[in-house]
DOMARPA-802606 format. One record per residue (C-alpha): residue number from 1; residue in one letter; x, y, z. Coordinates in steps of 0.001 Angstrom, whole numbers. Layout:
BEGIN
+-----+--------+---------+---------+---------+
! num ! residu !    east !   north !      up !
+-----+--------+---------+---------+---------+
! NUM !      a !       X !       Y !       Z !
...
+-----+--------+---------+---------+---------+
***
This chain:
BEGIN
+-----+--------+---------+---------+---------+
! num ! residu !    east !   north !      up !
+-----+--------+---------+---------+---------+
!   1 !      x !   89921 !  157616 !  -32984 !
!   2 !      x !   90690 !  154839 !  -35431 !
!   3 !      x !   94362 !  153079 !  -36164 !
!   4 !      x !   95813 !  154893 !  -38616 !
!   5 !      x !   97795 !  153304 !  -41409 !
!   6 !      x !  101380 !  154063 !  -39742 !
!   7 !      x !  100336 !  152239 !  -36497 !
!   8 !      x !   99127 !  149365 !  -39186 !
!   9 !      x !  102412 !  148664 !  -40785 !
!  10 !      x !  104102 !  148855 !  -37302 !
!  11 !      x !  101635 !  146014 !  -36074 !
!  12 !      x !  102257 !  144556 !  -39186 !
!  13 !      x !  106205 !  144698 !  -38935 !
!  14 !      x !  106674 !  143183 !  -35338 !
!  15 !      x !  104373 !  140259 !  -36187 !
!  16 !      x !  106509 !  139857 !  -38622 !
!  17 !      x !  109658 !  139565 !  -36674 !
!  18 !      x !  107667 !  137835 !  -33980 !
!  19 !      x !  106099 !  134900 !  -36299 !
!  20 !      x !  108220 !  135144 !  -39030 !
!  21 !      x !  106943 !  135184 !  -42992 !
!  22 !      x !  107044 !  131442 !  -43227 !
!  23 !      x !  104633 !  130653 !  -40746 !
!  24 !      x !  102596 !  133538 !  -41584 !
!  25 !      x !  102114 !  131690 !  -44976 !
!  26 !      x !  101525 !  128385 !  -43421 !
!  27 !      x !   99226 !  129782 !  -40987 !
!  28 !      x !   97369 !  131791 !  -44290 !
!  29 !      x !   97071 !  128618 !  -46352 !
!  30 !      x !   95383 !  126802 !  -43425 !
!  31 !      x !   93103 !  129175 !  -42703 !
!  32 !      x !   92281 !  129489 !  -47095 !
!  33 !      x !   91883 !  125551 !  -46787 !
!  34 !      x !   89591 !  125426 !  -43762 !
!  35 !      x !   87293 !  128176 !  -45596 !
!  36 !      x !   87418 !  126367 !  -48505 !
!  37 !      x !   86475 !  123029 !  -46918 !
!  38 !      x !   83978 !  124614 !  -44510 !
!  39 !      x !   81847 !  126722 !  -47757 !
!  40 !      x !   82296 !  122966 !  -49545 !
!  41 !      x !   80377 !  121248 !  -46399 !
!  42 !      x !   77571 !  123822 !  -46325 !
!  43 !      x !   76982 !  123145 !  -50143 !
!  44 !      x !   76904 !  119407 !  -49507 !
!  45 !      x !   74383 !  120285 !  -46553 !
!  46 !      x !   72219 !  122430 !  -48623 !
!  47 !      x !   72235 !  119559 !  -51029 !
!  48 !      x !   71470 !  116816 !  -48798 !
!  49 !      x !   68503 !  119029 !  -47059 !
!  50 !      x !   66608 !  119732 !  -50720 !
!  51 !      x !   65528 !  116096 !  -51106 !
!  52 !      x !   64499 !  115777 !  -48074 !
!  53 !      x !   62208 !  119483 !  -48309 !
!  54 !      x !   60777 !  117664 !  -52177 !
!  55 !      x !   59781 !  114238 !  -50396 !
!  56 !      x !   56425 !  113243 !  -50408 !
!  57 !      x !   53321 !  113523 !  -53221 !
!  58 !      x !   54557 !  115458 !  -56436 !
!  59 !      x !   51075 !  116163 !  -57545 !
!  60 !      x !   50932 !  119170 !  -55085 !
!  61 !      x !   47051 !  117456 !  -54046 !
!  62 !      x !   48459 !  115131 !  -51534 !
!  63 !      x !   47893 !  117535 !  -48833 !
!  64 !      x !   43870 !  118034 !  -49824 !
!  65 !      x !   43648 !  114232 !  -49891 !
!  66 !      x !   44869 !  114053 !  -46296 !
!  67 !      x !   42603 !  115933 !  -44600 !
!  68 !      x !   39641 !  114971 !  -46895 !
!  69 !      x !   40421 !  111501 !  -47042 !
!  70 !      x !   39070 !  111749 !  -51005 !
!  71 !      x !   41302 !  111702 !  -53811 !
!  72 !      x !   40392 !  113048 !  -57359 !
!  73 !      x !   39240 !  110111 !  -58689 !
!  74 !      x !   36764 !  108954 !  -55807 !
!  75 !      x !   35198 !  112652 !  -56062 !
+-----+--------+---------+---------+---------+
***
């Protein structure tokens, strides 16, 4: 027992007398721009994190050399 589409547009109808169509808008827009700033901040996040995951030796040997304590040239 779901709500069917006439309940829907009743809902839909009283908050519209209740809150009106102009702050439905302004309350719409706010919530677009806090989506919009919140997907913005993850990206700068995910960006900020990357460097810090690629730090270190680039050579991809670094790791050997630590727990050997020989490089590729003292071998």
């Amino acid at each position: 027992m779901g709500i069917s589409v006439t309940q829907l547009l009743i809902l839909l109808v009283i908050i519209i007398i209740v809150f009106g169509t102009k702050r439905l808008r302004n309350v719409g827009t706010d919530l677009g721009d806090a989506i919009k700033n919140f997907r913005t901040a993850v990206k700068v996040g995910d960006e900020e994190k990357k460097p810090e995951n690629n730090s270190g030796d680039q050579s991809g040997s670094g790791l050997a050399e630590k727990q050997t304590g020989k490089s590729d040239t003292q071998a």
